[in-house]
C-alpha positions as CSV (number, residue, x, y, z in Angstrom):
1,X,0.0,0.0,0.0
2,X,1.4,3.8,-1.0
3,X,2.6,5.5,1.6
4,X,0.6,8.8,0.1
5,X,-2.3,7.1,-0.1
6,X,-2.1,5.8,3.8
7,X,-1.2,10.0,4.4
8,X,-4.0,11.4,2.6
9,X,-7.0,8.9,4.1
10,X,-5.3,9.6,7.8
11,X,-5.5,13.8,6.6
12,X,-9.3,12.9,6.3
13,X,-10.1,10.6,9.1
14,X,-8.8,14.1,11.3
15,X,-10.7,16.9,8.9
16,X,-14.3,14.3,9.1
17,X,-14.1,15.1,13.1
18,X,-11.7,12.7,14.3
19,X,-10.5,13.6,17.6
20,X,-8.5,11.2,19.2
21,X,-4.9,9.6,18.5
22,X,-5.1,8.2,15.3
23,X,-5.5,4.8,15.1
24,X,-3.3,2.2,14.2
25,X,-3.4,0.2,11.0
26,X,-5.4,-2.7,11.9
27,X,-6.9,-1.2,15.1
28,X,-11.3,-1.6,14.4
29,X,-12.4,1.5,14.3
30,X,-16.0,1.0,15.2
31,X,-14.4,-1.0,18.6
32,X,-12.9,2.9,19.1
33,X,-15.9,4.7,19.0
34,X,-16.2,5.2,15.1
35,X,-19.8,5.8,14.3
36,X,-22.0,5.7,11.0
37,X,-22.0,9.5,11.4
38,X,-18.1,9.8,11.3
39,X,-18.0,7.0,8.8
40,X,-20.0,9.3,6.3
41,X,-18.1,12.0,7.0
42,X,-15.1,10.5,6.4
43,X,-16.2,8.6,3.3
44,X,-17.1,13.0,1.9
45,X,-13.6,13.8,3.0
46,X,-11.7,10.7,1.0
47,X,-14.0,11.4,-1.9
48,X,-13.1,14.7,-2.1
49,X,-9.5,14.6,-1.5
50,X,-9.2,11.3,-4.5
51,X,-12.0,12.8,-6.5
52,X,-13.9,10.0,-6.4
53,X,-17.4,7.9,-5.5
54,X,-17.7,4.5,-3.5
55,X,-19.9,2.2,-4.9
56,X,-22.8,2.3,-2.4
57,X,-22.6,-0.8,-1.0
58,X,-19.0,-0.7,-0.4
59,X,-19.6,1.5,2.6
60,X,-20.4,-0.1,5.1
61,X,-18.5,-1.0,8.8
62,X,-17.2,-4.4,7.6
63,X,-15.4,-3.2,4.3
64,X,-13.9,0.5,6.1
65,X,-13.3,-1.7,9.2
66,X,-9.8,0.2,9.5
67,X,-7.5,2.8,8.5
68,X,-5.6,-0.2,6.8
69,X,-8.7,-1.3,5.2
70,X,-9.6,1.7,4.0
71,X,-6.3,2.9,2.3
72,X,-6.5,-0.3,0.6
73,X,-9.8,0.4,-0.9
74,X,-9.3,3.8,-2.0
75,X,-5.6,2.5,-3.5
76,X,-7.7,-0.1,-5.7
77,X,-9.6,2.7,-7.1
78,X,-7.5,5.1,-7.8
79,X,-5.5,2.7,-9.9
80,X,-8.6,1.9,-11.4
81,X,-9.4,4.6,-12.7
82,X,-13.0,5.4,-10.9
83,X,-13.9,8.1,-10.7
């Protein structure tokens, strides 16, 4: 996984209203307090930042179960082209 990518997604995990320590890789966010509410937000912020759009049913608590998780997805599309 980029580096960059792993950069940027943390950048918008803190501008969606994240205000603790970020969390670790692997660390489940939901088990830290993550809510549907900061998961939309965040899911704004990375779509803005990559200029792109999640397929619907890709959001959802068990596919952005981490910061790890997440940089991984958003590394898949960007290489994919989707915009």
């Amino acid at each position: 996984m980029s580096t960059e990518v792993k950069k940027r997604v943390q950048e918008c995990l803190v501008r969606s209203g994240w205000d603790m320590d970020l969390p670790g890789e692997d660390e489940v966010l939901a088990d830290l307090g993550f809510d549907s509410l900061g998961l939309a937000l965040w899911v704004v912020e990375i779509e803005r930042e990559f200029g792109l759009r999640f397929p619907p049913k890709q959001v959802n608590f068990l596919e952005f179960k981490s910061l790890g998780a997440v940089s991984g997805i958003v590394e898949k599309l960007v290489k994919a082209g989707f915009p």
